[in-house]
Biopython code that builds the backbone (N, CA, C, O; Angstrom):
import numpy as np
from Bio.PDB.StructureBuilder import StructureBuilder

atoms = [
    (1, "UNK", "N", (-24.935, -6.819, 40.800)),
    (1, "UNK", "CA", (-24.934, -5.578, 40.054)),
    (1, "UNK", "C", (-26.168, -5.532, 39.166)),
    (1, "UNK", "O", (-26.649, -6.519, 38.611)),
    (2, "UNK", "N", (-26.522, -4.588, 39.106)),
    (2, "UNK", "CA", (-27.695, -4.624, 38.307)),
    (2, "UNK", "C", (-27.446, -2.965, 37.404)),
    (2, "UNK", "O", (-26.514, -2.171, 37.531)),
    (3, "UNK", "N", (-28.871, -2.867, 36.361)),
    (3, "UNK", "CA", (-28.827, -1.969, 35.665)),
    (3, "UNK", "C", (-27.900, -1.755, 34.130)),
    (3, "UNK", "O", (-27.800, -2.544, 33.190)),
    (4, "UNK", "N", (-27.549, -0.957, 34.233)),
    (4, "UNK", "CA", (-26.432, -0.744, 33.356)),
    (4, "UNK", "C", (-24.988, -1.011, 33.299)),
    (4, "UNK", "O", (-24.385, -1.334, 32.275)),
    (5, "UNK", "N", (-24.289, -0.798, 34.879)),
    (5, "UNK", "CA", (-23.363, -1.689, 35.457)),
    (5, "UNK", "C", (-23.597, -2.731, 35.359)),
    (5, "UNK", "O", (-22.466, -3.202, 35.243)),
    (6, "UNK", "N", (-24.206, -3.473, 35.314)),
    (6, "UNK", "CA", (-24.408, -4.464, 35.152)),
    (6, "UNK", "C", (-24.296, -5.514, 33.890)),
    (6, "UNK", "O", (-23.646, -6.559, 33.875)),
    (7, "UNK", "N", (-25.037, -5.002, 32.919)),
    (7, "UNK", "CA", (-24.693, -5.158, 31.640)),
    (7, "UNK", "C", (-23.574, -4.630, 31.067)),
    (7, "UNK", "O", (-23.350, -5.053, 29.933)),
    (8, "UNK", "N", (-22.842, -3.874, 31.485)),
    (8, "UNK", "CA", (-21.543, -3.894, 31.093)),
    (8, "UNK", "C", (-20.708, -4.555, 31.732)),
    (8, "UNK", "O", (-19.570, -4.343, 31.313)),
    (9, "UNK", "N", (-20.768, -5.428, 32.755)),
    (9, "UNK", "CA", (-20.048, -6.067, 33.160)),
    (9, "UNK", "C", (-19.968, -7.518, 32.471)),
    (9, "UNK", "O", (-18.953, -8.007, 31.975)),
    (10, "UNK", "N", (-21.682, -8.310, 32.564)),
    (10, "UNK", "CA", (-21.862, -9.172, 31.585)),
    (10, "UNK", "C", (-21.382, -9.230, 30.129)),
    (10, "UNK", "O", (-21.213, -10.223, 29.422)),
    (11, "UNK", "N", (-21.152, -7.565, 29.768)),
    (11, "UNK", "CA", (-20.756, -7.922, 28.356)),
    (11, "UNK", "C", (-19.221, -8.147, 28.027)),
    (11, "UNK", "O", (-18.742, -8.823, 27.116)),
    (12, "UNK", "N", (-18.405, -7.215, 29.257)),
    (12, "UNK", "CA", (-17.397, -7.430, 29.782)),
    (12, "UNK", "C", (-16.624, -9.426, 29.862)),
    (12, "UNK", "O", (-15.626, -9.958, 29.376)),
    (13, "UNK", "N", (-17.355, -9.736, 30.420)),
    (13, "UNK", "CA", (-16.819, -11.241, 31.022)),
    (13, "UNK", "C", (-17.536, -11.810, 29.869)),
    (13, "UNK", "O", (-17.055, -12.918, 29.631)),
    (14, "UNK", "N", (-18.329, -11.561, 29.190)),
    (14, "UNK", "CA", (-18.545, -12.831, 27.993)),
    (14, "UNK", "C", (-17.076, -12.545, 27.020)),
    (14, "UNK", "O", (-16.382, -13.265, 26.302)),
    (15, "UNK", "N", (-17.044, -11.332, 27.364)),
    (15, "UNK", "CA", (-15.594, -11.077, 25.549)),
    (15, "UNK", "C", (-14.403, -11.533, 26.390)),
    (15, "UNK", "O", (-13.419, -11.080, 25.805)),
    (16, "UNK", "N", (-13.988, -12.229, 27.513)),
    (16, "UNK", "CA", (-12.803, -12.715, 27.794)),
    (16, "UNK", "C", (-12.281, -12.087, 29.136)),
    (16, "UNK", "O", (-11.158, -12.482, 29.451)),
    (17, "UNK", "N", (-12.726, -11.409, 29.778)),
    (17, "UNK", "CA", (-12.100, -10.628, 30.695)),
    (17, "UNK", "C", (-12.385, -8.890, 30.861)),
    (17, "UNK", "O", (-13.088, -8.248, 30.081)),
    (18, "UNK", "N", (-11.769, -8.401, 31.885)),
    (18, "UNK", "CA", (-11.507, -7.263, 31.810)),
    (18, "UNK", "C", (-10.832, -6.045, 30.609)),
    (18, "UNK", "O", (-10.945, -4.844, 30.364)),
    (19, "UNK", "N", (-10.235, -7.012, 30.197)),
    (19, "UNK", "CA", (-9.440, -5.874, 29.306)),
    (19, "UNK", "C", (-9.685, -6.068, 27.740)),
    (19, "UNK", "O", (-9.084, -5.286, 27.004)),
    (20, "UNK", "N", (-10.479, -6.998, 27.180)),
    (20, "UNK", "CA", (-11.195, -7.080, 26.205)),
    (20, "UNK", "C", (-11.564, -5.644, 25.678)),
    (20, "UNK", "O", (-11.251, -5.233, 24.561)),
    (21, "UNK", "N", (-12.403, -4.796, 26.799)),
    (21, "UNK", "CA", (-13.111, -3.069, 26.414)),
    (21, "UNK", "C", (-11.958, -2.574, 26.062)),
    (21, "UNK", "O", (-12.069, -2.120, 24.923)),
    (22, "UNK", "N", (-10.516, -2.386, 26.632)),
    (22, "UNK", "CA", (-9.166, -1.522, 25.824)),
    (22, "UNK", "C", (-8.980, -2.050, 24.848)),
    (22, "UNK", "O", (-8.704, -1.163, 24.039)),
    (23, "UNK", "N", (-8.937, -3.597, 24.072)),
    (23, "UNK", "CA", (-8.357, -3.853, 23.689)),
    (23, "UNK", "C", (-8.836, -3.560, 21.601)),
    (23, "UNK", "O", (-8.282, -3.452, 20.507)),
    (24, "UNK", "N", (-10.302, -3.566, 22.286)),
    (24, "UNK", "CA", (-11.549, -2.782, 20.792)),
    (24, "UNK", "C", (-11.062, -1.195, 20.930)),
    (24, "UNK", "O", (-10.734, -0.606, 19.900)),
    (25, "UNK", "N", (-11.030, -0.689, 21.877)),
    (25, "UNK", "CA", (-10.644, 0.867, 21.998)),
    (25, "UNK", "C", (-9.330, 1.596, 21.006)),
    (25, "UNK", "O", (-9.096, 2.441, 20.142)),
    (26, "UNK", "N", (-8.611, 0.357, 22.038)),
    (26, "UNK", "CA", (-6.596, 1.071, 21.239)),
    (26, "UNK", "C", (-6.932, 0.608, 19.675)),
    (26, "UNK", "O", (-6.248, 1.208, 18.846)),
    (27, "UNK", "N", (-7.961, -0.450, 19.091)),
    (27, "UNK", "CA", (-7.726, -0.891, 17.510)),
    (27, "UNK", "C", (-8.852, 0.458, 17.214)),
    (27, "UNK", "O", (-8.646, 1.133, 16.206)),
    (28, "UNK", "N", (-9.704, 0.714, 17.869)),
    (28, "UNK", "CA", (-10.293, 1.392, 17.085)),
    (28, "UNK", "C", (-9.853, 2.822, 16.837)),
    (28, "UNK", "O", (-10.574, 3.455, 16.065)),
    (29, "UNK", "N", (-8.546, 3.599, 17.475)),
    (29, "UNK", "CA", (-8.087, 4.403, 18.089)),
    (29, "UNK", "C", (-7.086, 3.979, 17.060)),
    (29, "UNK", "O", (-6.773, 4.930, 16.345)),
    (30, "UNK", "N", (-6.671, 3.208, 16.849)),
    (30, "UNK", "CA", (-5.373, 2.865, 15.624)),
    (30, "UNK", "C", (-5.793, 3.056, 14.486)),
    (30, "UNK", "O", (-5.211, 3.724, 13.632)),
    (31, "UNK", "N", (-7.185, 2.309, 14.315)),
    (31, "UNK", "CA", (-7.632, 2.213, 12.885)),
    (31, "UNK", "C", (-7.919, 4.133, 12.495)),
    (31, "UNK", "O", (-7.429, 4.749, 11.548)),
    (32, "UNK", "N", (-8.679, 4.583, 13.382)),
    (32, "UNK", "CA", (-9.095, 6.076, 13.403)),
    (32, "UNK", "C", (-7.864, 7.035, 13.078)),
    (32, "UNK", "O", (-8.017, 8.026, 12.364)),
    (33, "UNK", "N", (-6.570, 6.671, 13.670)),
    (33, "UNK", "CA", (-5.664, 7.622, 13.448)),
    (33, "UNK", "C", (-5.292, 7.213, 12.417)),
    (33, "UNK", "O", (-4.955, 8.132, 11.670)),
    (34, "UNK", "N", (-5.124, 5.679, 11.757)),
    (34, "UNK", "CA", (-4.786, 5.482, 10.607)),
    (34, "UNK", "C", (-4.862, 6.068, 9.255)),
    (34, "UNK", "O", (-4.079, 6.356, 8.349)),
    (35, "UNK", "N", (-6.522, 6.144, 9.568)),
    (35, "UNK", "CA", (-7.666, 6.546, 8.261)),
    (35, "UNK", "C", (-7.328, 8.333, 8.011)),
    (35, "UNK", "O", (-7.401, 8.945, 6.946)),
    (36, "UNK", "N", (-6.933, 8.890, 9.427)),
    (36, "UNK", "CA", (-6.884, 10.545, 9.216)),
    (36, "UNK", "C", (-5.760, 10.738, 8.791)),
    (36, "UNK", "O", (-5.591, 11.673, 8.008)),
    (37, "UNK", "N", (-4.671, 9.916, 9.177)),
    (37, "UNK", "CA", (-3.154, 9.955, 8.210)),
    (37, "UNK", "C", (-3.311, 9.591, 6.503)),
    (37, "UNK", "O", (-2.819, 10.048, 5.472)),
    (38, "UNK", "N", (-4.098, 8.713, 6.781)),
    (38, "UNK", "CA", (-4.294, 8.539, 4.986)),
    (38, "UNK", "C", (-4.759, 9.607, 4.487)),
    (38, "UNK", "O", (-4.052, 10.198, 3.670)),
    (39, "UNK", "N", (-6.119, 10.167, 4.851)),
    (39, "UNK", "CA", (-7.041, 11.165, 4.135)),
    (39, "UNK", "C", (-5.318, 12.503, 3.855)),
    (39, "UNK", "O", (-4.928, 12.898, 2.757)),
    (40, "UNK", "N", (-4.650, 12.881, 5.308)),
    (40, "UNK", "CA", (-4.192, 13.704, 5.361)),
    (40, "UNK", "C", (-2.896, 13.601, 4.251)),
    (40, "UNK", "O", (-2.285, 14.598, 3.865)),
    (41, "UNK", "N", (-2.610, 12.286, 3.835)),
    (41, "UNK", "CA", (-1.320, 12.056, 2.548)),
    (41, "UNK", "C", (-1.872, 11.956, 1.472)),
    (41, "UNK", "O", (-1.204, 11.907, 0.439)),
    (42, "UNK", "N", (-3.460, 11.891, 1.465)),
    (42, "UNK", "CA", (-4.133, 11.707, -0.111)),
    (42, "UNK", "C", (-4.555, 12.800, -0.462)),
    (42, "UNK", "O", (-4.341, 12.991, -1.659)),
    (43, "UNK", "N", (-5.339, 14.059, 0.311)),
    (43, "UNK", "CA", (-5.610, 15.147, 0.780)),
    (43, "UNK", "C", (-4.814, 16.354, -0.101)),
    (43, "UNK", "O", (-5.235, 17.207, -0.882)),
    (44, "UNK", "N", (-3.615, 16.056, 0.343)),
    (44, "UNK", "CA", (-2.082, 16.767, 0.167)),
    (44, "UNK", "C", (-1.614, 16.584, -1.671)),
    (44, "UNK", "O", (-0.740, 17.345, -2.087)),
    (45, "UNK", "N", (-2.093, 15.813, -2.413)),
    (45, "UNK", "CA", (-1.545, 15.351, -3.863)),
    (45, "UNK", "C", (-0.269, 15.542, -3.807)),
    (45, "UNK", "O", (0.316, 16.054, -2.852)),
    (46, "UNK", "N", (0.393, 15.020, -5.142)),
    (46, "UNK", "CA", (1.639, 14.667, -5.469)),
    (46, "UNK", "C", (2.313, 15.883, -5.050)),
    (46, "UNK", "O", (1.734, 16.926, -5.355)),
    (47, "UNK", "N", (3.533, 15.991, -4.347)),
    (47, "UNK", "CA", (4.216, 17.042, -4.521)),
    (47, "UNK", "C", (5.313, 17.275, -6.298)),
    (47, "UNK", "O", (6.013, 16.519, -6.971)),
    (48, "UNK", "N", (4.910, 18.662, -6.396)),
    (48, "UNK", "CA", (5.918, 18.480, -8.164)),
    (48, "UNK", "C", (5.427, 17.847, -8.980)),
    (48, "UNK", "O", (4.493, 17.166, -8.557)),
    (49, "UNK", "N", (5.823, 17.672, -10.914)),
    (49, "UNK", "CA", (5.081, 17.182, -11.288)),
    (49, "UNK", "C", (6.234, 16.267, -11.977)),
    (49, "UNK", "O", (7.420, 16.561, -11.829)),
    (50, "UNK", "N", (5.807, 15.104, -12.764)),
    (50, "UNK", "CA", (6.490, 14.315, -12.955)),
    (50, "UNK", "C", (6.878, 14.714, -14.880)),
    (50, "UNK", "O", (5.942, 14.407, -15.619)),
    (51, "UNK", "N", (7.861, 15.199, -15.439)),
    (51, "UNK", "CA", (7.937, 15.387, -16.841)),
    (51, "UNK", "C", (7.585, 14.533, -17.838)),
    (51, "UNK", "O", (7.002, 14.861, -18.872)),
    (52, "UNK", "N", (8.043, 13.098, -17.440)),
    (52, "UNK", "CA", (8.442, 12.099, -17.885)),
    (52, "UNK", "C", (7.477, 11.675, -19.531)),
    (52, "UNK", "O", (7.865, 11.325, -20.646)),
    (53, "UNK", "N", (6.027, 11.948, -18.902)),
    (53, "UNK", "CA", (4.709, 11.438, -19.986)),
    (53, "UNK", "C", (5.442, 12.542, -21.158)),
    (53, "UNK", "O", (6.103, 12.175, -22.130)),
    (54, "UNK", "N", (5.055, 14.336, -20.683)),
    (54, "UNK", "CA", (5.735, 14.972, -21.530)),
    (54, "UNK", "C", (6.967, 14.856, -22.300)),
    (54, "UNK", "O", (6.946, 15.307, -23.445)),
    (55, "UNK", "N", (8.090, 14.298, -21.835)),
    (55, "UNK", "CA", (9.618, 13.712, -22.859)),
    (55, "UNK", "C", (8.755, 12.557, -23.973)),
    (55, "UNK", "O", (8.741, 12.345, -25.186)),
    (56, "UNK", "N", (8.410, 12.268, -23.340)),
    (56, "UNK", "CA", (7.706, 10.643, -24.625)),
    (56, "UNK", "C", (6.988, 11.212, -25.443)),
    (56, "UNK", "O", (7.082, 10.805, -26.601)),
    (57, "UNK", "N", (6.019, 12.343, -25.154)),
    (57, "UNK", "CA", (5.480, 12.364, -26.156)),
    (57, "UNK", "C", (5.687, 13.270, -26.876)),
    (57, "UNK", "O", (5.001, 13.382, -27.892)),
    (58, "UNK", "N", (6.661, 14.170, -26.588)),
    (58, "UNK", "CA", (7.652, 15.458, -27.631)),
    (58, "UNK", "C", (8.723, 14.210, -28.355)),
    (58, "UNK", "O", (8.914, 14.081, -29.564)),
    (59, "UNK", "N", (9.327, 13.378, -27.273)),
    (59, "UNK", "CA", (10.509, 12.731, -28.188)),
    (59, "UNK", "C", (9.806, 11.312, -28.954)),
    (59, "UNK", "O", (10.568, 10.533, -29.527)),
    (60, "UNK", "N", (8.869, 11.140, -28.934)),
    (60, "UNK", "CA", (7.917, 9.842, -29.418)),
    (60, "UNK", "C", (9.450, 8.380, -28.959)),
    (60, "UNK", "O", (9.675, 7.322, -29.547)),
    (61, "UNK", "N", (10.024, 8.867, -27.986)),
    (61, "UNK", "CA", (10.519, 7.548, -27.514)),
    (61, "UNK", "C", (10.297, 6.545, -26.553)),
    (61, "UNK", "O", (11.419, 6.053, -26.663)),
    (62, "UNK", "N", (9.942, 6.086, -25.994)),
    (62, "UNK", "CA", (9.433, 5.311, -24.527)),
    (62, "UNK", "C", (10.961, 3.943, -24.432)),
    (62, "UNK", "O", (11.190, 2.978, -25.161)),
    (63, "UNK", "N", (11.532, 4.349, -23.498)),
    (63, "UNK", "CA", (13.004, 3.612, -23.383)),
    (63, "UNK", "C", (12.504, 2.545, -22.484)),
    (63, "UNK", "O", (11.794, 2.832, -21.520)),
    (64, "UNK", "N", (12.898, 1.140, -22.801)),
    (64, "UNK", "CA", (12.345, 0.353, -21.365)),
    (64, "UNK", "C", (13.538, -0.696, -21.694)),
    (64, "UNK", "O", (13.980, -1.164, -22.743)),
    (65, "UNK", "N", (13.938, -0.893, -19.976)),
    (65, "UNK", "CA", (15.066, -1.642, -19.730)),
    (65, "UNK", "C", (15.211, -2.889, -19.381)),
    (65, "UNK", "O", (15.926, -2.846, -18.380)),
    (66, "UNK", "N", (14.851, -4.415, -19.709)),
    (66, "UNK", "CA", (14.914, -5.572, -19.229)),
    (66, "UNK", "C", (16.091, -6.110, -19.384)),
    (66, "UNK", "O", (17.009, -5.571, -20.002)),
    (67, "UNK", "N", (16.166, -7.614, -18.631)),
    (67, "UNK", "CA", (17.156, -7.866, -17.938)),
    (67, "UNK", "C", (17.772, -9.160, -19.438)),
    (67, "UNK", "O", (16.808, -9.840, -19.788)),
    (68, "UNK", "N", (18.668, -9.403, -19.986)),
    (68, "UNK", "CA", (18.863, -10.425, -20.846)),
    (68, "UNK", "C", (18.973, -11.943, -20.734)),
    (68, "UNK", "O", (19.070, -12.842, -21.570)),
    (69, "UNK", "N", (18.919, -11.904, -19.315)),
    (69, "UNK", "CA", (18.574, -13.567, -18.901)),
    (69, "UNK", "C", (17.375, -13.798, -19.094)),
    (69, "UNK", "O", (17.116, -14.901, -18.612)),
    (70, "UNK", "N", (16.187, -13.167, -19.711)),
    (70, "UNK", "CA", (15.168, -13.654, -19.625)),
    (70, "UNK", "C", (14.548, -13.887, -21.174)),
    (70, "UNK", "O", (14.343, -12.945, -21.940)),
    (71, "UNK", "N", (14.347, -14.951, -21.429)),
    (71, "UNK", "CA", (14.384, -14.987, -23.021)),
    (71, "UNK", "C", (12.978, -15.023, -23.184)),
    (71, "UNK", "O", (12.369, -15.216, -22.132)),
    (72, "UNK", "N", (12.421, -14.917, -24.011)),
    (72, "UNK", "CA", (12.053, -14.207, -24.995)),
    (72, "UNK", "C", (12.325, -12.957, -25.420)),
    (72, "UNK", "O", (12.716, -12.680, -26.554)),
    (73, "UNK", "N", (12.028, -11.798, -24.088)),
    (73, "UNK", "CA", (12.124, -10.620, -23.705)),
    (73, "UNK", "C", (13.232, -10.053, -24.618)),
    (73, "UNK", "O", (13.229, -9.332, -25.615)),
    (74, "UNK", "N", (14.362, -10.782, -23.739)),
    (74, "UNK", "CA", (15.208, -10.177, -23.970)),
    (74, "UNK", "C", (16.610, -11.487, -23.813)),
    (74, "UNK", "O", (16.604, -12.432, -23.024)),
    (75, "UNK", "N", (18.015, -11.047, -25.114)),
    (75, "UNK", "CA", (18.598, -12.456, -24.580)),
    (75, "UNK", "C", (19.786, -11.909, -25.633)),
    (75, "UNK", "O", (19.699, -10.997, -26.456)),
    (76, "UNK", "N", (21.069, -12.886, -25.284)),
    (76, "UNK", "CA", (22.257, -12.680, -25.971)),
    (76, "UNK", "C", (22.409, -13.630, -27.293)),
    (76, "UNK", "O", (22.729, -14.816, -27.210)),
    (77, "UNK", "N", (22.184, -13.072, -28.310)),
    (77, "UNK", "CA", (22.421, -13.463, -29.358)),
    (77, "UNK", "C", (23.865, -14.660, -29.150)),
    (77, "UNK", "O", (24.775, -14.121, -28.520)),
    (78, "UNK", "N", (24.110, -15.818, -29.484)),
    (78, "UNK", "CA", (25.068, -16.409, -29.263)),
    (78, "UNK", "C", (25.947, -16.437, -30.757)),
    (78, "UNK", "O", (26.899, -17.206, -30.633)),
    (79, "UNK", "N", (25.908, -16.002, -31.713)),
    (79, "UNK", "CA", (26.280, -16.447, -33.240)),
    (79, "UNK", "C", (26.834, -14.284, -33.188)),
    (79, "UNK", "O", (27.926, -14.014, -33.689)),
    (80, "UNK", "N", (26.196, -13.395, -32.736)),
    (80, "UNK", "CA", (26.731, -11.819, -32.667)),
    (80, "UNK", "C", (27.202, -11.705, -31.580)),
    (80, "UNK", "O", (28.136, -10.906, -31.511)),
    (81, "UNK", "N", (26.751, -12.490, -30.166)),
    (81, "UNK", "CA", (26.946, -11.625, -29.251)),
    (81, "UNK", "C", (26.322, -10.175, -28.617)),
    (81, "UNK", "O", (26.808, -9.481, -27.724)),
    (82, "UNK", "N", (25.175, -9.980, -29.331)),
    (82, "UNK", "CA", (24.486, -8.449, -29.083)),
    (82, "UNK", "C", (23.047, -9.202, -28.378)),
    (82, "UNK", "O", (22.503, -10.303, -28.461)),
    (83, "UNK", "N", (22.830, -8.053, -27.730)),
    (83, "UNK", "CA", (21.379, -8.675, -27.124)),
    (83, "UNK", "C", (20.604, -8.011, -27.991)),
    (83, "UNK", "O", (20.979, -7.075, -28.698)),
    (84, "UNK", "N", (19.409, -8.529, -27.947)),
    (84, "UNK", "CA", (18.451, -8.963, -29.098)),
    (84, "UNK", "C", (16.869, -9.857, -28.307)),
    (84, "UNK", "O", (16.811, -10.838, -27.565)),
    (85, "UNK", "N", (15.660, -8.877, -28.953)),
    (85, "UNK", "CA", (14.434, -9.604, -28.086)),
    (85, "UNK", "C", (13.806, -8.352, -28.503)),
    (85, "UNK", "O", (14.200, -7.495, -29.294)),
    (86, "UNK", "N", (12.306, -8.467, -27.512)),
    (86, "UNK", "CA", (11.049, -7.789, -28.289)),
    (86, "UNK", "C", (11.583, -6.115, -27.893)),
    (86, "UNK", "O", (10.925, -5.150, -28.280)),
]
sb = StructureBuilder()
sb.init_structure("model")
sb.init_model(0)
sb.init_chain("A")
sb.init_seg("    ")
for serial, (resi, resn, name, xyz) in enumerate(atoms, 1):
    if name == "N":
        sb.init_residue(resn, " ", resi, " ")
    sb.init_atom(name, np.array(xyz, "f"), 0.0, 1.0, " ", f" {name:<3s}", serial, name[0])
structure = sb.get_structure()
C-alpha cells in the first residue's frame, strides 16, 4: 500500500490494531457531547431564586445545625444535660 492508504494503515497497526481509529472517535464523540451538555446546563442558570441570603439578612439570624457527638462543636453537657458548644 502506498500513499496515504498507506500511512493510515501504518498509523493504524502502530496504535494496536484495527480498531484503535473507533476507539479515539467514540471518546472524542463522548467527550464532545459531554462538553455541549455542560455548556447547555451552565448556559440555562439557576432555575428560581433561592430566598434564603435574603431571610438572614432581614432576620440577622444564620441557624446552623451540628451533630452533638462531636465535641468541641457541639456536645451534651453531662452536669445539665443540654447541649452546649460553639
Amino acid at each position: 500500500m502506498g500513499g496515504w492508504r498507506g500511512a493510515i494503515h501504518s498509523a493504524v497497526e502502530r496504535m494496536g490494531g484495527s480498531r484503535a481509529p473507533g476507539k479515539w472517535v467514540g471518546l472524542a464523540a463522548a467527550l464532545a457531547l459531554g462538553l455541549v451538555v455542560l455548556w447547555l446546563v451552565l448556559s440555562r442558570g439557576l432555575e428560581g431564586e433561592d430566598a434564603t441570603w435574603e431571610r438572614v439578612v432581614e432576620t440577622g439570624v444564620l441557624a446552623v445545625c451540628t451533630d452533638p457527638s462531636w465535641p468541641p462543636f457541639e456536645f451534651v453537657d453531662e452536669v445539665t444535660g443540654r447541649i452546649e458548644g460553639f
